[in-house]
The first five atom37 places (N, CA, C, CB, O) and aatype in JSON, in Angstrom:
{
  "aatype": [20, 20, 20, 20, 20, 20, 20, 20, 20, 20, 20, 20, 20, 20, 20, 20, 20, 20, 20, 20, 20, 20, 20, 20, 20, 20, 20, 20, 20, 20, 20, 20, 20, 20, 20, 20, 20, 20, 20, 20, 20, 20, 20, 20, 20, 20, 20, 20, 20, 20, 20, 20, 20, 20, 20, 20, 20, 20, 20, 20, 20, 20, 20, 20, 20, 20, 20, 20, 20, 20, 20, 20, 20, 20, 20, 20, 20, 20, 20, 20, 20, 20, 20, 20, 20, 20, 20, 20, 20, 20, 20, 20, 20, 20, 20, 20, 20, 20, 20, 20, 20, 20, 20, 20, 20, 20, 20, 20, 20],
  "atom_mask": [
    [1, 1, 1, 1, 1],
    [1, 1, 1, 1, 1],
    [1, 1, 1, 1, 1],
    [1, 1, 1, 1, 1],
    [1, 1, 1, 1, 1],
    [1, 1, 1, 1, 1],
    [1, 1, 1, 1, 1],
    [1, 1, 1, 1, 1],
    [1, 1, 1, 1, 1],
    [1, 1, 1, 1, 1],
    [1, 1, 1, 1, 1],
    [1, 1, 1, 1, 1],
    [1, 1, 1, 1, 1],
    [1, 1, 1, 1, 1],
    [1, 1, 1, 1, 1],
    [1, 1, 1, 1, 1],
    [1, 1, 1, 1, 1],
    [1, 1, 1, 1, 1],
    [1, 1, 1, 1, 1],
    [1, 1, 1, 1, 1],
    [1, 1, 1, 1, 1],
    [1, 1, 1, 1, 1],
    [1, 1, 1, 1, 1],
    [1, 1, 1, 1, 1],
    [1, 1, 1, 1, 1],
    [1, 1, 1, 1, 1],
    [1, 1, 1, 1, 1],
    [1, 1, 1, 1, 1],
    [1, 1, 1, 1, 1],
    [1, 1, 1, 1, 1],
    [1, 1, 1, 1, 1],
    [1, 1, 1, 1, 1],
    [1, 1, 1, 1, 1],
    [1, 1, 1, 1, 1],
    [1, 1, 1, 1, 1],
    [1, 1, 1, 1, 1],
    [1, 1, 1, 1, 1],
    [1, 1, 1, 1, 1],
    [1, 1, 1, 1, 1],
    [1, 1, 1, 1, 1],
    [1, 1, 1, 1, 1],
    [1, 1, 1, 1, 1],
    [1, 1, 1, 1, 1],
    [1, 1, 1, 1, 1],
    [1, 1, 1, 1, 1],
    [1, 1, 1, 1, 1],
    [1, 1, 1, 1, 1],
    [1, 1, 1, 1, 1],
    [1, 1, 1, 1, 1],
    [1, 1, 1, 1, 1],
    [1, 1, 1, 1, 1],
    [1, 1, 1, 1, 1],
    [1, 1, 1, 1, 1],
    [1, 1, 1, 1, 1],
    [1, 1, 1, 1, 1],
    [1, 1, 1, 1, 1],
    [1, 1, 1, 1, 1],
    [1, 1, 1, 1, 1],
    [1, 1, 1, 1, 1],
    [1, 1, 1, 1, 1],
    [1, 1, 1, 1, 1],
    [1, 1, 1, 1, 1],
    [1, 1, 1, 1, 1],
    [1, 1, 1, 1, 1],
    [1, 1, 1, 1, 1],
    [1, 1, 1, 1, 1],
    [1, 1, 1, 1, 1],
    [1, 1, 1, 1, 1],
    [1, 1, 1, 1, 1],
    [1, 1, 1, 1, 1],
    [1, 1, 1, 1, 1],
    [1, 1, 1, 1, 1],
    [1, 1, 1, 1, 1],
    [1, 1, 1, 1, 1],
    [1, 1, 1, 1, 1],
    [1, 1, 1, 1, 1],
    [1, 1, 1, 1, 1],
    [1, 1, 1, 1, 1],
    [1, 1, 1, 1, 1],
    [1, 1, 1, 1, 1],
    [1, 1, 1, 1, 1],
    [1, 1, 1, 1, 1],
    [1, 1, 1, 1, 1],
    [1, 1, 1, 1, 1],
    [1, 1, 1, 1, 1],
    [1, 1, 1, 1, 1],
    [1, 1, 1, 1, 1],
    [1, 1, 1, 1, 1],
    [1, 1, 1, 1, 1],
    [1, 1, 1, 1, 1],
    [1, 1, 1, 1, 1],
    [1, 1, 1, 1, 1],
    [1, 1, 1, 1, 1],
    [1, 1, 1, 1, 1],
    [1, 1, 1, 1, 1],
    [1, 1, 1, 1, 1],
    [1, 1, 1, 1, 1],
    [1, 1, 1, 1, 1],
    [1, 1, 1, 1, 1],
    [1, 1, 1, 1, 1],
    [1, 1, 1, 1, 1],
    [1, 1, 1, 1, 1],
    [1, 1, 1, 1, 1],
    [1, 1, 1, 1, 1],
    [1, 1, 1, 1, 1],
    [1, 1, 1, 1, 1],
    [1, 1, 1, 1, 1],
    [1, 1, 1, 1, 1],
    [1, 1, 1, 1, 1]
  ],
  "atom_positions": [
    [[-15.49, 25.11, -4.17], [-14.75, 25.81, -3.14], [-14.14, 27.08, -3.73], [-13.65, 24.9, -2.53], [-13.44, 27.12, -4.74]],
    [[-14.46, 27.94, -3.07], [-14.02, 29.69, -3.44], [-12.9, 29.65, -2.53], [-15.3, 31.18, -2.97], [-12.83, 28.89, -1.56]],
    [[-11.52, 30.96, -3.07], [-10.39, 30.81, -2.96], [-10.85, 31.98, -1.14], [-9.26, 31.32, -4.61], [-10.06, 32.27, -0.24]],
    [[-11.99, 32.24, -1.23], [-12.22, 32.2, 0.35], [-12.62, 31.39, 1.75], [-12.85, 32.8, 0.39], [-12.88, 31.69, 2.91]],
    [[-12.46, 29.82, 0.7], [-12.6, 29.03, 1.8], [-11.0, 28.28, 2.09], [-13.88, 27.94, 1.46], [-10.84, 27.12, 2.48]],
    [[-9.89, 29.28, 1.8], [-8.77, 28.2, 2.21], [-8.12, 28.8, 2.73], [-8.01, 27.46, 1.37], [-8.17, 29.9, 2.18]],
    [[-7.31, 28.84, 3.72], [-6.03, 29.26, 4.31], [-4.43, 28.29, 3.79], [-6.39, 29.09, 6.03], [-4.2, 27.08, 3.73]],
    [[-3.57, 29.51, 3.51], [-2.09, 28.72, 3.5], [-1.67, 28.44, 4.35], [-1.07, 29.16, 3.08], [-1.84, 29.51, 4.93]],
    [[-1.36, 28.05, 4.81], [0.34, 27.54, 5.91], [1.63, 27.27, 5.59], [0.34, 26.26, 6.59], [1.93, 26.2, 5.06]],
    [[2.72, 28.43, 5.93], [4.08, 28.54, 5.49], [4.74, 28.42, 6.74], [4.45, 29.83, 4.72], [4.91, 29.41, 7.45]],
    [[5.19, 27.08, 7.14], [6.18, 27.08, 8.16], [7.89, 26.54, 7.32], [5.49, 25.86, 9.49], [8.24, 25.61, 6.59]],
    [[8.49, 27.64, 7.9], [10.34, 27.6, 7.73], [11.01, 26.66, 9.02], [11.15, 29.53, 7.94], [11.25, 27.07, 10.15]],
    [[11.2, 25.48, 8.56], [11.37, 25.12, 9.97], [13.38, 25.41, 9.33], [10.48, 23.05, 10.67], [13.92, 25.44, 8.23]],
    [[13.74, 25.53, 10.4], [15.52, 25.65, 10.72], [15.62, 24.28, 11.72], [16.16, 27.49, 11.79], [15.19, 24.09, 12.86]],
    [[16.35, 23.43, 10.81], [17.22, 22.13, 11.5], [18.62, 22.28, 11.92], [17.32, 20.96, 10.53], [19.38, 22.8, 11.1]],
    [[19.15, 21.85, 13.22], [20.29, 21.97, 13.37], [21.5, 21.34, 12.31], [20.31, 21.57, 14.53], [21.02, 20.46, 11.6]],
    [[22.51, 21.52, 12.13], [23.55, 21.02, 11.4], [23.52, 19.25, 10.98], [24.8, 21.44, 12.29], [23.94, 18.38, 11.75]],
    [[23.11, 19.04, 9.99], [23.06, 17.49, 9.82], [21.37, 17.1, 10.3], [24.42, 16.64, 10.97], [20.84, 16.14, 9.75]],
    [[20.79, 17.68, 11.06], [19.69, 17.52, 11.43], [18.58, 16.83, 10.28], [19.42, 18.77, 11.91], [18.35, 15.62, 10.18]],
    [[18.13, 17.6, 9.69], [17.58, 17.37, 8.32], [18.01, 16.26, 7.57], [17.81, 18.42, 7.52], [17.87, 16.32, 6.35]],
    [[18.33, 15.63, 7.89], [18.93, 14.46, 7.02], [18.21, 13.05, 7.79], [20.9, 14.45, 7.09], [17.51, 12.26, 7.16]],
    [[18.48, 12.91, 9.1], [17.72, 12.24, 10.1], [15.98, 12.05, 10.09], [18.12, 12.98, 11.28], [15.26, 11.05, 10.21]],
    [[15.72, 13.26, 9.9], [13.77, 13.43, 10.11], [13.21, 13.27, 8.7], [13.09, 15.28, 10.73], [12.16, 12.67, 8.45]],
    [[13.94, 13.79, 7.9], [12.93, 13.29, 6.75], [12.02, 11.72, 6.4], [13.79, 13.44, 5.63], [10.93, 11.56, 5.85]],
    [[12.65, 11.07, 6.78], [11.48, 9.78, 6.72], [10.39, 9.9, 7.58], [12.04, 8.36, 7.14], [9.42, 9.15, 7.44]],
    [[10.42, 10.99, 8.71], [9.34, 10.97, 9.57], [8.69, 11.99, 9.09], [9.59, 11.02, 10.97], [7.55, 12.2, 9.52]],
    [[9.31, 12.91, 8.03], [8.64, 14.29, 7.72], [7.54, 13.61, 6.37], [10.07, 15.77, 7.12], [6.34, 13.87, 6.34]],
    [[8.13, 12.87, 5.49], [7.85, 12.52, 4.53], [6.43, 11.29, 4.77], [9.18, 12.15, 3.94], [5.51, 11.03, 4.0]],
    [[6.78, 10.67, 6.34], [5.08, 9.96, 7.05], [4.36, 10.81, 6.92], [4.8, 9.52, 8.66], [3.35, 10.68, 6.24]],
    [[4.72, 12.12, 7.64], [3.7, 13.07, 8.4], [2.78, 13.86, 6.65], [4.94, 14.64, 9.75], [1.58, 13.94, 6.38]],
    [[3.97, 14.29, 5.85], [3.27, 14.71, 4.62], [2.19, 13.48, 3.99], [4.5, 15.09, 3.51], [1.02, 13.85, 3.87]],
    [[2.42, 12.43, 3.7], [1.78, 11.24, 3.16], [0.54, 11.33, 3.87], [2.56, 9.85, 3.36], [-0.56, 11.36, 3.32]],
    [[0.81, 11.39, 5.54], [-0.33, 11.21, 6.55], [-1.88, 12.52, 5.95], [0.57, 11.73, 8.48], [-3.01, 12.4, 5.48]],
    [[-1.03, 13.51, 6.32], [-1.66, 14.82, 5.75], [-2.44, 15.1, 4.66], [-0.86, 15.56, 5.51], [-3.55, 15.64, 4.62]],
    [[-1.62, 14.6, 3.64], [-2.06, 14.65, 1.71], [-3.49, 13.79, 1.95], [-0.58, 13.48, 0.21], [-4.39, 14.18, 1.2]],
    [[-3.88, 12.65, 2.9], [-4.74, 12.08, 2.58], [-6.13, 12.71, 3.81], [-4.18, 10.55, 2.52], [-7.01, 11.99, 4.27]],
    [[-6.03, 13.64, 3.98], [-6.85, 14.13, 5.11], [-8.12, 14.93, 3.92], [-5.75, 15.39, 6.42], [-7.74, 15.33, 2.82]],
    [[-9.53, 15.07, 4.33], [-10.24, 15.63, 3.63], [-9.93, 17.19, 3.12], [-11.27, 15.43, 4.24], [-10.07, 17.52, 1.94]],
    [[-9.58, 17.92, 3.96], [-9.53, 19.76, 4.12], [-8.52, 19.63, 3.39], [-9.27, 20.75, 5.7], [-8.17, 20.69, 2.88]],
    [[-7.81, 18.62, 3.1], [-6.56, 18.81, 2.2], [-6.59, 19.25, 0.8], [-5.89, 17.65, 2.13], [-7.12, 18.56, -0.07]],
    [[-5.78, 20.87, 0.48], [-5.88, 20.9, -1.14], [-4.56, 20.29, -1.63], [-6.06, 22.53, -1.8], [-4.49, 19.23, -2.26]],
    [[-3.58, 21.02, -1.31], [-2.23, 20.96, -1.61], [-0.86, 20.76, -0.62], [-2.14, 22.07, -2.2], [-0.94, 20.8, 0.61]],
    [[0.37, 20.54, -1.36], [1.55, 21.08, -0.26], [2.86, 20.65, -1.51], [1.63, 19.93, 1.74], [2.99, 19.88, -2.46]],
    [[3.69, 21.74, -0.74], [5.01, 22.07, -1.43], [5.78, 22.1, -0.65], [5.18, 23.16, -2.12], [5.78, 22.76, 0.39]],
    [[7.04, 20.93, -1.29], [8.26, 21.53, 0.29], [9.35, 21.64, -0.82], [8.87, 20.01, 2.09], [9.49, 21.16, -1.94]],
    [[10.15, 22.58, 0.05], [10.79, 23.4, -0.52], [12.32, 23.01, 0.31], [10.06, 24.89, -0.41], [12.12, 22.08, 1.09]],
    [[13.49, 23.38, 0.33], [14.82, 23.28, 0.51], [15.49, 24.48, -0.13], [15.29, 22.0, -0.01], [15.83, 24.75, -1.28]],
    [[15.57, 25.21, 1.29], [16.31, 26.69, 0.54], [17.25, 26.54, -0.04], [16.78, 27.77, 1.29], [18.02, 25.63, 0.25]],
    [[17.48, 27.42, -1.07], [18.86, 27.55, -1.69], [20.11, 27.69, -0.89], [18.86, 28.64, -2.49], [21.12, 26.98, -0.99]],
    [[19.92, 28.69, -0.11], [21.28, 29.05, 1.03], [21.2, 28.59, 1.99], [21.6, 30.33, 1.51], [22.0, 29.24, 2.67]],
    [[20.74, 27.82, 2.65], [20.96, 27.41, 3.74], [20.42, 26.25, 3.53], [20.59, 28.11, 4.75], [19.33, 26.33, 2.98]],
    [[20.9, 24.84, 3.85], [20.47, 23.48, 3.28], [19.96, 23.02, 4.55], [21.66, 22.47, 2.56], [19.27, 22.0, 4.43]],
    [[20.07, 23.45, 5.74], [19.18, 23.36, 6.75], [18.04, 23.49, 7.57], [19.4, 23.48, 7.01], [17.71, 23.33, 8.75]],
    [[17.38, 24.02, 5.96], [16.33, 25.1, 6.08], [15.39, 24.21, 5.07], [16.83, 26.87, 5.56], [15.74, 23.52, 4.11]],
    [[13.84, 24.48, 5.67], [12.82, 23.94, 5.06], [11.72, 24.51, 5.08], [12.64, 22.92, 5.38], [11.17, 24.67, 6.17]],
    [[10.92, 25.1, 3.54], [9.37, 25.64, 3.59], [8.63, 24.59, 3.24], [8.98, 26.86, 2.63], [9.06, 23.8, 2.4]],
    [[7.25, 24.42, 3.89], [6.37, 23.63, 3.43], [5.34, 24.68, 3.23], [6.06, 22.45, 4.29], [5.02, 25.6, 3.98]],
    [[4.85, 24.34, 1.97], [3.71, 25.63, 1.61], [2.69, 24.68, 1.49], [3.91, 26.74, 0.08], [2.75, 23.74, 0.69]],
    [[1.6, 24.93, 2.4], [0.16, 23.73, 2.47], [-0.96, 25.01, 2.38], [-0.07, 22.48, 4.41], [-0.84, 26.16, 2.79]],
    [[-1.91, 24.43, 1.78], [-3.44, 24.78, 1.55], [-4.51, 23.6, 1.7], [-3.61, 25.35, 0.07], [-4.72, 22.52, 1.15]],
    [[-5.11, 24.41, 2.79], [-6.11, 23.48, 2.88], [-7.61, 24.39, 2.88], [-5.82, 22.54, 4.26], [-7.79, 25.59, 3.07]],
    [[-8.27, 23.65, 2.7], [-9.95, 24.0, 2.56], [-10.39, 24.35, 4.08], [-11.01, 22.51, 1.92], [-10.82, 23.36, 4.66]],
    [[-10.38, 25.42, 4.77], [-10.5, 25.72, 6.02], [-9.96, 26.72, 6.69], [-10.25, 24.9, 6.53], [-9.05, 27.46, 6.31]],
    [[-10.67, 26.73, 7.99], [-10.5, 27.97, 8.75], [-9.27, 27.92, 9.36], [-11.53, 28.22, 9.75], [-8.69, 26.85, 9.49]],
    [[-8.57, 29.51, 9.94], [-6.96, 28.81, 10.65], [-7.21, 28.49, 11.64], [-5.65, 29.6, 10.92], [-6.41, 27.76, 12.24]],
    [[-8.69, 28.98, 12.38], [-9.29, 28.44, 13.92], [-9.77, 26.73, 13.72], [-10.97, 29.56, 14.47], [-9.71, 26.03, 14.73]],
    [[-10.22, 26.11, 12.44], [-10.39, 25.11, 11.9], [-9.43, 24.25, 12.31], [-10.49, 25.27, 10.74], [-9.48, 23.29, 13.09]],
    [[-8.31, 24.84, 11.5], [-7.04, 23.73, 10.98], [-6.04, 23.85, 12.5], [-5.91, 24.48, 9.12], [-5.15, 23.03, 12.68]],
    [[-6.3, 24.86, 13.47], [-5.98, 24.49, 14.57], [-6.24, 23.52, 15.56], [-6.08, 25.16, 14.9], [-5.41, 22.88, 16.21]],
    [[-7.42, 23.49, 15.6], [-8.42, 22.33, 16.14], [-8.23, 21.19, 15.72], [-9.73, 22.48, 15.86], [-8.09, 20.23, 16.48]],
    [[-8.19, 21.13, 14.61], [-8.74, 19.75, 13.77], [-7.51, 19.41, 13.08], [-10.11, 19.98, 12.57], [-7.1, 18.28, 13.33]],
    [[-6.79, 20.12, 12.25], [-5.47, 19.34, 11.67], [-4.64, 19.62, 12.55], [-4.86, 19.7, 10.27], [-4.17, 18.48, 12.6]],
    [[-3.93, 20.31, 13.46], [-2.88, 20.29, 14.22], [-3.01, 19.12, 15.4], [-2.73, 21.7, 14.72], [-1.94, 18.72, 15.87]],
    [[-4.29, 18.54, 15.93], [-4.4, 17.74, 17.43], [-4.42, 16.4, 16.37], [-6.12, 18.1, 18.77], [-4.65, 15.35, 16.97]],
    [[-4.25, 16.27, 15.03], [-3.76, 14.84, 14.36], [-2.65, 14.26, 15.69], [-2.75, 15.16, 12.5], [-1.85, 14.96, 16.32]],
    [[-2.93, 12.73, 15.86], [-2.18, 12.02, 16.28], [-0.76, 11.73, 15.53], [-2.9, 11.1, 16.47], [0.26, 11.44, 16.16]],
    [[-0.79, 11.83, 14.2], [0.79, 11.36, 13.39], [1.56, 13.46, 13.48], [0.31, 10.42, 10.73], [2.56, 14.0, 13.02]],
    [[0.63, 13.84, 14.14], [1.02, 15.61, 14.08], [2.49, 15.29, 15.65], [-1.15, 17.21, 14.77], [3.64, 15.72, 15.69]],
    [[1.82, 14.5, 16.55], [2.51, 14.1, 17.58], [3.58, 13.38, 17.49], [1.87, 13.59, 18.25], [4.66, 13.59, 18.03]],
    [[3.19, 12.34, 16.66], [4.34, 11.24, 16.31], [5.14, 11.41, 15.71], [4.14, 10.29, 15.82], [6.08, 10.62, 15.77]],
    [[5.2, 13.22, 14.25], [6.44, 13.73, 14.11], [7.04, 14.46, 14.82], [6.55, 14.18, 13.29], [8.25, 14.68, 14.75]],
    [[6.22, 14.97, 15.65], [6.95, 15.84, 17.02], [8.06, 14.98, 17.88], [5.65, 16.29, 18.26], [9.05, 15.55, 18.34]],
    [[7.9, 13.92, 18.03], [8.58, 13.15, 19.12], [9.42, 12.72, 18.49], [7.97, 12.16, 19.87], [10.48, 12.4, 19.02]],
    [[9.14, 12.52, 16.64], [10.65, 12.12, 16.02], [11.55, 12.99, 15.46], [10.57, 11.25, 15.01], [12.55, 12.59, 14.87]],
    [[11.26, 14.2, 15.59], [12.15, 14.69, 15.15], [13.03, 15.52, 16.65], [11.54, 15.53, 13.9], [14.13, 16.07, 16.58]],
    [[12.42, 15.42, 17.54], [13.13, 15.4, 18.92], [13.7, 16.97, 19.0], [14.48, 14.11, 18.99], [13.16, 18.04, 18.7]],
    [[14.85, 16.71, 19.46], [15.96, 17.92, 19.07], [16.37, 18.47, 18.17], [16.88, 17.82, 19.26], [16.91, 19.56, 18.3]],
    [[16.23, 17.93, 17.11], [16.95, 18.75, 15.78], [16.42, 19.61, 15.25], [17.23, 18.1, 14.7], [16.96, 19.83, 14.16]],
    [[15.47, 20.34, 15.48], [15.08, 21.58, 15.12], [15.12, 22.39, 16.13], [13.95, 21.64, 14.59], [14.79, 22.2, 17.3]],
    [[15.8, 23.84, 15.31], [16.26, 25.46, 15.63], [15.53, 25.56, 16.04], [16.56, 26.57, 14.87], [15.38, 25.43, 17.25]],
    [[14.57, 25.88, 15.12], [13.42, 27.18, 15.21], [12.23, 26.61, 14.02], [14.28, 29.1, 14.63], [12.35, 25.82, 13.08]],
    [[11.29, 27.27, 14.43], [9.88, 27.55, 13.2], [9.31, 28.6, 13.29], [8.62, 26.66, 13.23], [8.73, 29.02, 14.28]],
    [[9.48, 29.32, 11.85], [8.55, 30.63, 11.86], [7.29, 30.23, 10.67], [9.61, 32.25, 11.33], [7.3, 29.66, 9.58]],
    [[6.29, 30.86, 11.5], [5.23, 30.31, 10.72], [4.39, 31.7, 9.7], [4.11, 29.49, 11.96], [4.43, 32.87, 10.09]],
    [[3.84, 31.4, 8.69], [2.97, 32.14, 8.05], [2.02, 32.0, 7.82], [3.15, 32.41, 7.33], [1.99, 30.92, 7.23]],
    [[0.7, 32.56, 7.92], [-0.63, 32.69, 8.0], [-1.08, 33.01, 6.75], [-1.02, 33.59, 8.93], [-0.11, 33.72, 6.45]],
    [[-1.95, 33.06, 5.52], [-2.23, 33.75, 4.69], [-3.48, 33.26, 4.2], [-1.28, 33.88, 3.91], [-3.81, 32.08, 4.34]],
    [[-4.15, 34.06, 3.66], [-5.85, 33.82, 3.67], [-5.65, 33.76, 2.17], [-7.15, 35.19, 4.41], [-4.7, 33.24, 1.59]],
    [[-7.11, 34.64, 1.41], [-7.23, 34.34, 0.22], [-6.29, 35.23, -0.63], [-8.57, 34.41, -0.09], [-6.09, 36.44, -0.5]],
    [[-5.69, 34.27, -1.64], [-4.87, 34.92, -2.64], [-5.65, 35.73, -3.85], [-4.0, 33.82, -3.25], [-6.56, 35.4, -4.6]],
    [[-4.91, 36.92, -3.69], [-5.5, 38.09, -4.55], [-4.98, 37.7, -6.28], [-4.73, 39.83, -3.89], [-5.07, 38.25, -7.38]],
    [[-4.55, 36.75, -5.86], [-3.51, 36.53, -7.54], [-3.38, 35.12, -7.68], [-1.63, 37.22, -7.58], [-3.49, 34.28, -6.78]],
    [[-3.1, 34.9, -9.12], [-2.47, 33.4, -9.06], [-2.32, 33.53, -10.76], [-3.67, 31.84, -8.29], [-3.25, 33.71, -11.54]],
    [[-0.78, 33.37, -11.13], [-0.44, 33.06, -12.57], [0.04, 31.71, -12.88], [0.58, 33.96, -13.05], [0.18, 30.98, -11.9]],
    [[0.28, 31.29, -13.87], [0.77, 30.43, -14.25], [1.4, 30.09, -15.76], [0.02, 29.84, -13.87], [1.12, 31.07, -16.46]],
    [[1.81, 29.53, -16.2], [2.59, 29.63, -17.27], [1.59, 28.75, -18.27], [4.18, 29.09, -16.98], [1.17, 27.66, -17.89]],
    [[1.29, 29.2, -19.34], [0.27, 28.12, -20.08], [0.92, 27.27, -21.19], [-1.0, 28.91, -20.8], [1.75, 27.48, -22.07]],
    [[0.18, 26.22, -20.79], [0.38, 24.86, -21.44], [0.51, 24.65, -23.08], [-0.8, 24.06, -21.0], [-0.56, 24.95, -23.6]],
    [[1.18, 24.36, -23.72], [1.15, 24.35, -25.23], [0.4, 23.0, -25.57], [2.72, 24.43, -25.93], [0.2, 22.68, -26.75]]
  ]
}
């Protein structure tokens, strides 16, 4: 797989006050659910520094974003965190990003 067959996905979701504390067991299904899907490369979640109500999940998967629309978003456990996490989320801003022009890393001794 060439770093032109993957798309990222960066969604910031914003939980209301205390919110985030409630959904994580359903967030932490939905990741488990996910990690084991084929198109799956990776995922990173993140907990902003300044705002503790705030959450990035950085996912890569092997696929198109017309792909991973179709096919990973109409997941049934995609629904079943929707309905559990109900109300407590603000907002989600999402990010799109194709192939990475870069990638460093720190080497191993």
């Amino acid at each position: 797989m060439s770093n032109s067959d993957t798309i990222t996905v960066v969604p910031r979701l914003k939980f209301k006050s205390g919110g985030l504390d409630e959904i994580m067991p359903a967030l932490n299904v939905l990741l488990d659910k996910m990690s084991k899907e084929p198109n799956f490369v990776e995922c990173y979640l993140h907990r902003d520094l300044d705002d503790p109500d705030v959450l990035v999940i950085y996912e890569t998967w092997a696929t198109t974003r017309e792909s991973f629309g179709a096919e990973e978003m109409t997941r049934p456990y995609r629904g079943d965190y929707q309905a559990a996490i109900g109300d407590s989320l603000e907002s989600v801003d999402m990010m799109w990003l194709a192939t990475p022009f870069r990638h460093d890393a720190a080497a191993k001794a």
